[in-house]
C-alpha positions in Angstrom: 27.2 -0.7 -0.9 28.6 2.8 -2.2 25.9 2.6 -5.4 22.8 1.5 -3.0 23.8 4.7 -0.5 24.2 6.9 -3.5 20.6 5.7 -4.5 19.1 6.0 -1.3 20.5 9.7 -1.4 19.1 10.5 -4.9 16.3 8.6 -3.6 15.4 11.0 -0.5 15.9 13.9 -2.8 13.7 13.0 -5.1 10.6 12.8 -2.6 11.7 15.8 -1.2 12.1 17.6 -4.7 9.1 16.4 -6.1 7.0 17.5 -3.2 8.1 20.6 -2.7 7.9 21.8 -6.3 4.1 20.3 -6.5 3.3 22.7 -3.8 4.6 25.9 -5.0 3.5 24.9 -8.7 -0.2 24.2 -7.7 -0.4 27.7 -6.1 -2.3 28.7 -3.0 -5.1 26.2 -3.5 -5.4 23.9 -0.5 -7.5 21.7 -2.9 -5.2 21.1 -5.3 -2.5 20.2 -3.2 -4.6 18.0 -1.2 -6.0 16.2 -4.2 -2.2 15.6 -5.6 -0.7 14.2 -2.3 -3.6 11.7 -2.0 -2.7 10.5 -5.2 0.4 10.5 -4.4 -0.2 9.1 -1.3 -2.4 6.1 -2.8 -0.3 5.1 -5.2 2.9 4.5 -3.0 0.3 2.6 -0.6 0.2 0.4 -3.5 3.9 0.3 -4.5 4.1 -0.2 -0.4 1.7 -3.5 -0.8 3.8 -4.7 -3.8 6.9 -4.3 -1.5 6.0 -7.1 -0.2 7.3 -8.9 -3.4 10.3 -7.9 -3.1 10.7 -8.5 0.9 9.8 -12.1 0.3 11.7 -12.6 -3.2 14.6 -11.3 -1.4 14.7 -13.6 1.3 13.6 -16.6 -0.6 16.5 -16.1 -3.5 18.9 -15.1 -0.7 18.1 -18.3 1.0 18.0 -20.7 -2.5 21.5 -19.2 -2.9 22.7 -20.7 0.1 20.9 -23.8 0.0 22.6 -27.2 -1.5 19.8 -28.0 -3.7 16.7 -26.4 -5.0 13.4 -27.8 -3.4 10.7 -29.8 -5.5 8.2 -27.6 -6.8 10.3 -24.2 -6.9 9.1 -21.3 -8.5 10.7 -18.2 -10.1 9.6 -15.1 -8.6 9.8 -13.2 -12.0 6.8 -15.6 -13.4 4.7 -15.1 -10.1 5.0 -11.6 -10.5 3.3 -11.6 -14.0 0.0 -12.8 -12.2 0.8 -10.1 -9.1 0.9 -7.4 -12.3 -2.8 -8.4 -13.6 -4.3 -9.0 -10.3 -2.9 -5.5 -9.3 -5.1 -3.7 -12.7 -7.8 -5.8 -11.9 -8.3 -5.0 -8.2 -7.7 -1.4 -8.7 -10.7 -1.0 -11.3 -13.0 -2.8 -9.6 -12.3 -0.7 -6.8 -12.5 2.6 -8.5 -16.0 4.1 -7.3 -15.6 3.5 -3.9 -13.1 6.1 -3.8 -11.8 7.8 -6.6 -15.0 10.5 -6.3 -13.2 11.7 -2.3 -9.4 11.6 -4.0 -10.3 13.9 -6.8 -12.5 16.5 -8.7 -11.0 16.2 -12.1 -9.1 14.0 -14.2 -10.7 10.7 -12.6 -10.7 8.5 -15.6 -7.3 9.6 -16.8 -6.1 9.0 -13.1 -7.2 5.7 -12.5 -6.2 4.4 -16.2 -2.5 5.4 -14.9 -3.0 3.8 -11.7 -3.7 0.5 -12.8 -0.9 0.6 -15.6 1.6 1.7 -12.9 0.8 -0.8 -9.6 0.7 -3.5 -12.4 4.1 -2.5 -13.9 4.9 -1.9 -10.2 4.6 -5.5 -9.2 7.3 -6.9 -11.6 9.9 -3.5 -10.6 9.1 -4.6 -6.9 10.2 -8.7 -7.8 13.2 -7.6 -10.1 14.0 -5.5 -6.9 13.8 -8.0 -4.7 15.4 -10.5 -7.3 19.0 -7.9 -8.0 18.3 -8.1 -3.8 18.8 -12.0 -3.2 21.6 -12.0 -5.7 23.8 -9.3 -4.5 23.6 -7.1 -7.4 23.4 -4.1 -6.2 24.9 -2.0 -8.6 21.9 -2.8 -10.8 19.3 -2.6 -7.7 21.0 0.9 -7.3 20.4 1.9 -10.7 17.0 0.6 -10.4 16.2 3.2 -7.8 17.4 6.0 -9.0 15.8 5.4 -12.7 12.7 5.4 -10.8 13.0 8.1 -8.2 15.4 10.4 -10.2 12.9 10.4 -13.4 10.3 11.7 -10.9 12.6 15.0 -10.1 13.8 15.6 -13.4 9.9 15.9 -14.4 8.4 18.3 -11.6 11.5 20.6 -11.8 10.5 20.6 -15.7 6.7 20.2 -14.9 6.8 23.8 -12.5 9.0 25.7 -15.2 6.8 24.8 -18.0 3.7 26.2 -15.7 1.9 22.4 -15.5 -0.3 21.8 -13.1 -2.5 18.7 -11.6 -2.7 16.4 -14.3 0.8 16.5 -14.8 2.2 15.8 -11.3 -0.3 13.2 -11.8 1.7 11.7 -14.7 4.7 12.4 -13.0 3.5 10.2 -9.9 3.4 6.8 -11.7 5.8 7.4 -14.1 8.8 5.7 -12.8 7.2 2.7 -12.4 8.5 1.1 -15.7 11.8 2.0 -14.4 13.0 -1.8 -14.4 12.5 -2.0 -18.5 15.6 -0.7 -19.0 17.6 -1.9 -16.2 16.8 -5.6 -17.9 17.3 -4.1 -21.6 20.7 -2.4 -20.2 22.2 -5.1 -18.0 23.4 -8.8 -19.0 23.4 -9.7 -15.0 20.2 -8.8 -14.5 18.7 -10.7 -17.2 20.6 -13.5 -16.3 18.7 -13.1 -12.3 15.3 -13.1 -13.8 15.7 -17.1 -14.0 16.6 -17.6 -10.1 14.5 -19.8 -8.2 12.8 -19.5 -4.6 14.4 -22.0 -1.9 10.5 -22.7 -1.1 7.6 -24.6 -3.4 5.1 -22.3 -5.3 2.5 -22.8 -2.8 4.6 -21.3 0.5 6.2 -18.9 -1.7 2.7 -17.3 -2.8 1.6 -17.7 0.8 4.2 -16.3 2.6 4.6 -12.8 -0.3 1.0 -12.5 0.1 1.2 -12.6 3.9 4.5 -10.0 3.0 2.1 -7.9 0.7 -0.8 -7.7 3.7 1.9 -6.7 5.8 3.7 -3.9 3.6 0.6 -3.0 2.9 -0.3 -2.0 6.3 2.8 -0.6 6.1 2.5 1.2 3.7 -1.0 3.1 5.1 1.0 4.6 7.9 4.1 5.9 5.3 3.4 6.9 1.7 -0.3 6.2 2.0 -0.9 8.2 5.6 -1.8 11.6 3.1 -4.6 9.3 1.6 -5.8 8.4 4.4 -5.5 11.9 6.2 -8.0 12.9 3.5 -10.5 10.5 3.7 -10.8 10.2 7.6 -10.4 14.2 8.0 -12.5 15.4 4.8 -12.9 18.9 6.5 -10.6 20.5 9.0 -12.4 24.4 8.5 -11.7 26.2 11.8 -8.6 24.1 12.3 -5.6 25.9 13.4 -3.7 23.8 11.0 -4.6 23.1 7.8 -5.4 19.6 6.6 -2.7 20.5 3.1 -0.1 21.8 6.1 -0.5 18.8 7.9 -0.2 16.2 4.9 3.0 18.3 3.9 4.7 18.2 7.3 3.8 14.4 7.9 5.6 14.0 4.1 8.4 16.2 4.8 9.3 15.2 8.4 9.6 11.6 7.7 11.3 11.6 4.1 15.0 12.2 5.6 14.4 9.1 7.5 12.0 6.6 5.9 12.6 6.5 2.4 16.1 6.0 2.4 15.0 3.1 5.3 12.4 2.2 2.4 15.7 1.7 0.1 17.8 -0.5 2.9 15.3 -2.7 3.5 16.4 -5.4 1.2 20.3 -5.2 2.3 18.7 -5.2 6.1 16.8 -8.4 5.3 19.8 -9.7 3.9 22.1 -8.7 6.6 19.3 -10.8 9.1 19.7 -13.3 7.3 23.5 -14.3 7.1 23.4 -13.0 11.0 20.6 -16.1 12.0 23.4 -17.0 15.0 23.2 -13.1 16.7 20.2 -12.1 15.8 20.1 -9.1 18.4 23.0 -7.7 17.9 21.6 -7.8 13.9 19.1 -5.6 15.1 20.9 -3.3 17.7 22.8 -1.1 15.2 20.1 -0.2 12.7 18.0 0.7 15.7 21.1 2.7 17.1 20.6 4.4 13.9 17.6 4.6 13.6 17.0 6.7 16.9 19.9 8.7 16.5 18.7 10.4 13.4 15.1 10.2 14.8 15.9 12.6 18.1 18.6 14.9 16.1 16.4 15.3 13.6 13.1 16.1 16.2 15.7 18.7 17.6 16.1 20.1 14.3 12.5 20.0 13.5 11.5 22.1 16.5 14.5 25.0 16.1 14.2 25.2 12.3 11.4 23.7 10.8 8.5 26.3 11.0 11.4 28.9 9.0 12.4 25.7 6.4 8.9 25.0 5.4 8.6 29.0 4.9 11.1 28.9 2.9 10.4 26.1 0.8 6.6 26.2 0.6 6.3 29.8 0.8 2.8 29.4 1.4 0.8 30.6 4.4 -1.3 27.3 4.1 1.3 25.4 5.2 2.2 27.1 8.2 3.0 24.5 11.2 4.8 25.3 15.0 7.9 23.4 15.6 6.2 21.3 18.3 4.0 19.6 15.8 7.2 18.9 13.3 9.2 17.1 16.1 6.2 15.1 17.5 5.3 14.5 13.7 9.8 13.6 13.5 9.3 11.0 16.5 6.2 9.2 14.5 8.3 9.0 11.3 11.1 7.5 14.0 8.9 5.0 15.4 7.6 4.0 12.4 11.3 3.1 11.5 11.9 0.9 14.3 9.1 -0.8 13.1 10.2 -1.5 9.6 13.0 -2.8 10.5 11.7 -5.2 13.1 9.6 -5.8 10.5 12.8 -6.9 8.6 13.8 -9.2 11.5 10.5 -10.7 11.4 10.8 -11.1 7.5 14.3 -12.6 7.4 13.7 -15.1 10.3 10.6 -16.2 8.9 8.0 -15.2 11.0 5.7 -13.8 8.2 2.6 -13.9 10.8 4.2 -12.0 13.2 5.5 -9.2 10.6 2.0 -8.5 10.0 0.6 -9.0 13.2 2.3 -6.2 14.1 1.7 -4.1 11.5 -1.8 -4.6 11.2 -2.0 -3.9 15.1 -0.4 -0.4 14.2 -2.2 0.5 11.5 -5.7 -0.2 13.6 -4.4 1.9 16.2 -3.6 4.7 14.1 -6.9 4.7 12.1 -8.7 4.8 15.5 -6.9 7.8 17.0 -7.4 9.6 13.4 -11.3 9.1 13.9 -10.9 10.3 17.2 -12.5 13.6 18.6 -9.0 15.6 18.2 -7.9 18.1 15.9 -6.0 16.8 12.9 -2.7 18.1 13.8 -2.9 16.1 17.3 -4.8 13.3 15.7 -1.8 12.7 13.6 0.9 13.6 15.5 -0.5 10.6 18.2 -1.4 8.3 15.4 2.3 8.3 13.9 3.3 7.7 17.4 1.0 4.9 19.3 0.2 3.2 16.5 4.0 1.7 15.6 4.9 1.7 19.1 1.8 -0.7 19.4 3.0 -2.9 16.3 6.6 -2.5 18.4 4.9 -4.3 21.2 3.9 -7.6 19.4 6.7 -7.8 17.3 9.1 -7.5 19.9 6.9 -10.0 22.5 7.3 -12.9 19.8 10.6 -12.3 18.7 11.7 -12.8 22.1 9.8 -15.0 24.4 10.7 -18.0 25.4 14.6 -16.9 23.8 13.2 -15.8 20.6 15.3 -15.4 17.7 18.2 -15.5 19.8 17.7 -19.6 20.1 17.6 -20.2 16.1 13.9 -19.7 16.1 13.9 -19.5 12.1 10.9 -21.3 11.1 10.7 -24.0 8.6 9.5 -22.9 5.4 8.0 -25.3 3.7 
């Protein structure tokens, strides 16, 4: 595991890196920097949908692994994924003037021609992922994320020195999506993977990743897609003590510590769920432990320091925000954790209705306190918090009723 925690390392960086530099290199222009981190924003939504892929691929080549024989009608996750790509471009263009006119002012055509090219390239990186996953190969899964994260940094610190603006962050956004072309090219094992086979028939496999992509996706709206969706359901916070840009950047900043490394352990968690079917609970007590213990440390943290770091590393009076917003904002990005990885429990044990039950019941929440009659900076700051603690509630209420998970409740796939 020392390669996938040096990746989730270079990982965290990177998202921290990357957004700091965008908002000193795009200036004092609230505009700007809003328009960049909805981008941003929408295109890890969709990376976070295609996540799906690789939560179910995971499980179903970590299960086929285990398993005496394949069953009839297997399928191999790579081949599906090919379909997931061109559905992905598809979608995304016919989808384009609903919303690319309230994401940007400029570069629109440009912007969603990337876009498509990146989810689609997207959706095979997340099955590969989820494929180097189910096999164990995480030296390769490693590299995987830190071609794709790592390319990111390299880019904006170059991107900001070079006196870039928009467009190129733009670029720089999508850009490590191809990321798993040469991990295949440079790696024997991994080409070898791409042939693995799902312990399920084609029909439940495509059923249960597309329940997992609903699901991640919903996910994904409360994590890398909250700054999207920030923008469209706040379009003007003038008069606001705190700015809609300040608020996008503390929601991004407070949780990156915390969920994208989460992000990166995901497969391993699913895994670890998984060869632990016999004590499930005590599977899900320590990353929880975890979980919380960075979560309050890091609240603490956020309400000494946090006002004085973002000074520091903004240096911009438009993001200006009291520590009492960044520790409630620390505690959302906390319970959102505990939700991913129930999520993972959910995933790993098979109860792909539930995982999204519960996300989908978190996501509505937060959407309706966003609309709410609040200020943005306390619209947010209860979204991040009600909303997962109210996905918490039904995941946890079917995971353990009646015994739960703890009586072997896997679920026959099939």
């Amino acid at each position: 595991m020392k390669y996938l925690t040096l990746a989730t390392v270079i990982a965290g960086l990177s998202g921290f890196v990357v957004i700091i530099i965008a908002g000193r290199a795009l200036g004092d222009s609230s505009t700007l920097a809003e328009e960049f981190t909805a981008y941003w924003g929408l295109f890890f939504a969709g990376t976070g949908v295609l996540t799906g892929l690789t939560q179910e691929t995971t499980r179903a080549i970590s299960a086929a692994r285990s398993a005496p024989d394949a069953p009839r009608g297997s399928i191999r996750p790579i081949v599906f994924s090919l379909f997931a790509a061109a559905a992905t471009a598809v979608i995304l263009g016919a989808t384009t003037p609903l919303w690319i006119g309230r994401l940007l002012s400029d570069h629109q055509g440009i912007s969603v021609a990337m876009l498509a090219l990146g989810l689609g390239s997207y959706a095979v990186q997340a099955t590969i992922s989820g494929i180097l996953s189910g096999c164990q190969l995480w030296k390769q899964y490693a590299a995987l994320i830190s071609l794709d994260t790592g390319v990111r940094m390299i880019l904006a610190v170059a991107a900001w020195l070079l006196g870039y603006q928009l467009l190129a962050f733009l670029v720089i956004t999508v850009i490590g999506a191809v990321s798993w072309i040469f991990i295949v090219a440079g790696s024997r094992e991994a080409r070898a993977a791409l042939s693995s086979i799902t312990d399920v028939s084609a029909a439940v496999f495509t059923r249960q990743a597309l329940t997992a992509m609903a699901a991640s996706g919903a996910t994904a709206v409360l994590i890398t897609g909250f700054p999207t969706l920030v923008k469209l359901t706040n379009p003007d916070t003038t008069g606001q003590a705190v700015t809609a840009a300040a608020v996008i950047y503390a929601v991004t900043l407070t949780r990156a510590p915390l969920l994208v490394p989460l992000q990166q352990f995901q497969s391993a968690i699913i895994v670890r769920f998984v060869q632990n079917r016999q004590a499930p609970l005590r599977a899900l007590a320590a990353p929880l432990l975890i979980v919380w213990t960075v979560g309050l440390i890091g609240a603490g943290l956020a309400w000494l320091i946090g006002p004085w770091l973002l000074e520091v590393l903004l240096a911009r009076e438009i993001y200006a925000v009291p520590g009492s917003l960044l520790a409630v904002l620390t505690l959302g990005a906390t319970s959102t954790a505990t939700l991913m990885v129930t999520g993972c429990a959910s995933i790993a044990y098979g109860r792909h209705g539930l995982y999204l039950g519960g996300w989908l019941m978190a996501t509505a929440v937060a959407i309706g306190l966003l609309l709410g009659p609040w200020e943005l900076a306390t619209a947010a700051g209860l979204a991040l918090i009600c909303g997962p603690l109210a996905g918490l509630v039904v995941h946890a209420a079917a995971l353990l009723r009646s015994g739960g998970i703890a009586e072997g409740s896997v679920e026959k796939l099939g």
